[in-house]
N, C-alpha and C positions, 0 to 999 in steps of 0.2 A: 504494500500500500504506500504511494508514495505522500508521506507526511514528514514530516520534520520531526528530530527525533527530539527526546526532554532535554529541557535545560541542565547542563551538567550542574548536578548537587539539586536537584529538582527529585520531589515525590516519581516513583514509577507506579507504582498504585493510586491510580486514581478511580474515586469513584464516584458513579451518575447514579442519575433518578428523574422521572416521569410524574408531574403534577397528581398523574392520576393514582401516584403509587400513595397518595394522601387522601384516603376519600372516606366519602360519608356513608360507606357500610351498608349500602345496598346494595340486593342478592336477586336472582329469578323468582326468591319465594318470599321477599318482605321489603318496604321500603327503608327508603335511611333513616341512622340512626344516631348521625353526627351530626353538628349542622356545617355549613362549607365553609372552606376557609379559602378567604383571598387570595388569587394569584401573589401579587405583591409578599403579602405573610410567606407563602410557600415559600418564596425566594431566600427570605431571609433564612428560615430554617436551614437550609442545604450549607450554607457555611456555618452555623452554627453546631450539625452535625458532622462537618467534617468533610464535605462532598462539594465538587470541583466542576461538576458537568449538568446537563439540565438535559433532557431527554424531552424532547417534542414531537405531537401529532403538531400538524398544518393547524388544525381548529385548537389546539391549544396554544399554540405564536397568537392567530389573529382569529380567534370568536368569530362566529357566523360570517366566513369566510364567503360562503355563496350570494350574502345579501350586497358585496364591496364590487366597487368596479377593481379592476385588477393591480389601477393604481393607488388607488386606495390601503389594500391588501400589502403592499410592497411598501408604504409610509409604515403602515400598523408594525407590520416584520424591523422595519431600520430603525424604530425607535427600542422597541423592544429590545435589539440588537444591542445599544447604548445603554438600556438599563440594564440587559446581563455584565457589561462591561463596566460600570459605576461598581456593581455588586463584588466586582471579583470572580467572577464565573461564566464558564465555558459554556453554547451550544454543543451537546456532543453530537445531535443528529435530526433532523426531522423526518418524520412518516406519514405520507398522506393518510388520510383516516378514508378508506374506501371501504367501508362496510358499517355504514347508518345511513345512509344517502341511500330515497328510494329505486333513484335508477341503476342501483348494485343490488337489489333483490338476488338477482338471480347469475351474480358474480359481478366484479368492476371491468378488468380488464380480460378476461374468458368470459363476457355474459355473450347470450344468444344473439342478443341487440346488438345491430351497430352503431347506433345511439347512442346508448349505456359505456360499450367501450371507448368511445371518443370522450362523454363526458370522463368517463376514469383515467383517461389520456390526457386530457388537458388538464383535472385537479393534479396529475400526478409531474406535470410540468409546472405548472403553480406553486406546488409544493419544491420544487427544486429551486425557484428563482426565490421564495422565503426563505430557505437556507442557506442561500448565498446573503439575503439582505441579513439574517442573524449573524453570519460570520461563519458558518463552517461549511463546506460541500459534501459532509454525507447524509445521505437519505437511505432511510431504511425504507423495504416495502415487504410488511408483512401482507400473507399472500390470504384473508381472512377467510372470502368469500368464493377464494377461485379454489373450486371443484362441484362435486354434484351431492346431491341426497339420493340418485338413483345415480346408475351409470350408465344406462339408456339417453339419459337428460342433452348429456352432451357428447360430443365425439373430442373425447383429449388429443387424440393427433393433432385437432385442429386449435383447440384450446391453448397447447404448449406454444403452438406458432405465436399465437395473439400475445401470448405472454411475453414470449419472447420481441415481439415488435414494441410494444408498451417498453420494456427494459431498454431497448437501441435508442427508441425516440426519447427517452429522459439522457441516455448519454451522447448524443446528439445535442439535446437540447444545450448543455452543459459542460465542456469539454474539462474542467477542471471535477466531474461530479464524481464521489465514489459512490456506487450503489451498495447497500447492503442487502443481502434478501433473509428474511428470517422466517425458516421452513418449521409446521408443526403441522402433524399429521392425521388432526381431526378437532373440532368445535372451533367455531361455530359452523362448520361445514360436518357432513357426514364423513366424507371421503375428500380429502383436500390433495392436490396437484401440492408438485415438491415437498414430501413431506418430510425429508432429512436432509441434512446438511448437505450429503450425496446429491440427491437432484440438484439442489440449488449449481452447487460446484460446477456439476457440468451444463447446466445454461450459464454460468460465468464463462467457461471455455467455448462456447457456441457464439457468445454475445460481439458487437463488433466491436469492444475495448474489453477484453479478458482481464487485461491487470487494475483496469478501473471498476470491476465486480466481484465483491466478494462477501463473507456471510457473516450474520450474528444466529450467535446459536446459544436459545434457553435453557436452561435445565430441564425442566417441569416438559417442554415441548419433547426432549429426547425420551426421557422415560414414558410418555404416551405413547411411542413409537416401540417401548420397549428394547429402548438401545441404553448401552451405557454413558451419559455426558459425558467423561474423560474421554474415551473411545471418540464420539464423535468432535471433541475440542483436538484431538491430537490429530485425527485426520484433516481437519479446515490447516491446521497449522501446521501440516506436510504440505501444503499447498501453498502454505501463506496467504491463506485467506479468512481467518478468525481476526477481524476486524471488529468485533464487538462481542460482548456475551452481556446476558440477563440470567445472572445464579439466582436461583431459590431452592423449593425443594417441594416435594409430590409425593403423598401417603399413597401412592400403589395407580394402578391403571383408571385414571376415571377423570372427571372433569379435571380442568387448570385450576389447580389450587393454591398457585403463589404462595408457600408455606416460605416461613424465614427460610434462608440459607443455609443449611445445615441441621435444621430443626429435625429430619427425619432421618436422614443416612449419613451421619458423621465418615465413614467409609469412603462412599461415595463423595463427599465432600471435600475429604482430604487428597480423595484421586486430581478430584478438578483442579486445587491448587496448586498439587504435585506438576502437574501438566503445564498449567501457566505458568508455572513458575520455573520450570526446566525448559522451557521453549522462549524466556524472554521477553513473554506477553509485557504487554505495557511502555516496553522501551521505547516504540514509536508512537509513542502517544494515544494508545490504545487505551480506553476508561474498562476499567469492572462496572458494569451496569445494575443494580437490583431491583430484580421485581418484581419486588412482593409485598403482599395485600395485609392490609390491617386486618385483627380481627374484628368482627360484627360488634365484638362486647366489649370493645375496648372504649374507655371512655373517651373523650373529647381531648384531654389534657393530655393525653398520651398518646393521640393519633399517627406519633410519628414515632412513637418507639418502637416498631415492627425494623425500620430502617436502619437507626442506631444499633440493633441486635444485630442486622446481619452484618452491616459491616464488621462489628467486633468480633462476629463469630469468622470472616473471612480470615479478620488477623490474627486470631486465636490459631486456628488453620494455617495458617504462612509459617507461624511461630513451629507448629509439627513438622512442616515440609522440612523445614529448613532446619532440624535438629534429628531428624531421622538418623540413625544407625547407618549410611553407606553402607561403610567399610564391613560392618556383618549381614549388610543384605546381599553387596556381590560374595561374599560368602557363601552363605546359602542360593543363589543362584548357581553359583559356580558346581556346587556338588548337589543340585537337581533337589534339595531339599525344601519344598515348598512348604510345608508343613512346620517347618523352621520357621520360615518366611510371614509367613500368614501369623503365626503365634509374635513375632516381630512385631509386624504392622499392630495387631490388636495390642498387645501391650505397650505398645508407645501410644496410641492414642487414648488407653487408657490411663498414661501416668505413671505406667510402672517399670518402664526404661526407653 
């Protein structure tokens, strides 16, 4: 990814977060139960906890982006822009919000319409020229809506194309843009196109700027897929293409549950950092993203201590990696003794060497 690498004697861990990673605790089965907290408030929070990047939808920059004339939209973004800069904090990314918008019913840039996909074509070239008025050029494009609830509905040959043409016309549009794609392999779709880091990879190798396409990849998304997130972070990053990640964590096969980072598979937890942190994640300016969800009962006063937790459980985690026993694990690799190994890993995570 060509970015400019930290300032020497600069944080390499840096971490982001999503307005929405602040919310008022409504569910499919109840309303809220916070009341909201101002943009502005949120902002200050993120340096208060410790965090360096601000994570944007399009309609989170500029509110009811569809009712602005275009230039309108691009004043709302450059001011905004100077107030992350007053604050002391980074845009890490924007992502078109393509899936509330009624003319993506039936997908954004894969719908049946060719309507529907122009409109998702041109919010998603929108959304690239706000992130340029914010200050950064990566766009994420999570894929929400694009696939089917039957596989009758649509023909994916032709779907993958569309996809793929929507991805050229944003780097097209953009010649400084990096796209990020962030694959997850079911909700709010039944059956969603790309749905691991894998696909995504190879439409970056199809696309007509390769080294300008590359992925963010969730936690919570891999395990829906039933893959391991170390496994799938260590592959984008044979590639060099893990330009972002969103860690949390996910009690078993079932809806995105945005659980803290670490809250559920400390194992799994310490693979992920083990992997970032032997691969050099961060050095070019690459953020830790988190994102995850308050709970429903957590009062008002604390609505952001969901945040605070993961980061310190990421560092808590850092602090494992980077104390690990080496020298007695190529040990036990070395004489095939797993069982060694494994009793290793467990007891250092639990403290006892």
């Amino acid at each position: 990814m060509a970015k400019a690498k930290r300032k020497a004697g600069g944080k390499r861990y840096r971490f982001s977060f999503g307005p929405w990673n602040i919310s008022e605790g409504a569910d499919p089965f109840g309303p809220p139960v916070r009341q909201p907290i101002a943009f502005a408030k949120k902002l200050r929070v993120y340096k208060q906890l410790g965090f360096d990047g601000v994570q944007f939808h399009d309609d989170d920059a500029v509110p009811d982006l569809n009712d602005l004339s275009p230039n309108a939209v691009l004043k709302k973004a450059a001011r905004l822009g100077r107030v992350l800069a007053d604050e002391g904090l980074e845009p890490e990314f924007v992502a078109p919000r393509l899936w509330e918008d009624p003319r993506t019913i039936d997908g954004a840039f894969t719908s049946n319409s060719p309507s529907c996909r122009k409109y998702a074509i041109d919010r998603a070239l929108q959304c690239v020229d706000i992130a340029a008025e914010l200050g950064t050029n990566n766009v994420v494009v999570w894929l929400a809506r694009e696939g089917t609830y039957i596989r009758e509905a649509k023909n994916a040959r032709l779907a993958h194309d569309w996809l793929m043409t929507a991805i050229n016309k944003m780097l097209g549009h953009n010649p400084d843009l990096h796209l990020m794609i962030e694959p997850k392999p079911n909700e709010p779709m039944d059956q969603a196109y790309v749905p691991t880091i894998g696909h995504a990879i190879s439409l970056a190798y199809l696309s007509d700027a390769p080294d300008r396409v590359g992925g963010l990849i969730e936690t919570a998304h891999a395990k829906l897929a039933g893959l391991d997130p170390s496994d799938e972070m260590a592959f984008a990053l044979y590639h060099k293409k893990l330009w972002s990640v969103h860690l949390n964590d996910q009690n078993g096969l079932k809806f995105d549950e945005d659980r803290n980072f670490a809250a559920v598979n400390l194992r799994e937890a310490f693979n992920q950092v083990r992997v970032l942190e032997e691969a050099g994640y961060g050095s070019n300016g690459e953020m830790v993203g988190l994102d995850v969800k308050t709970f429903r009962t957590q009062k008002q006063a604390d609505s952001a201590a969901h945040l605070a937790n993961s980061k310190r459980f990421f560092e808590l985690m850092l602090q494992k990696v980077r104390t690990f026993n080496r020298k007695a694990e190529a040990e036990f690799i070395k004489d095939r003794n797993y069982e060694g190994l494994e009793r290793l890993v467990i007891e250092h995570l639990l403290g006892v060497r």
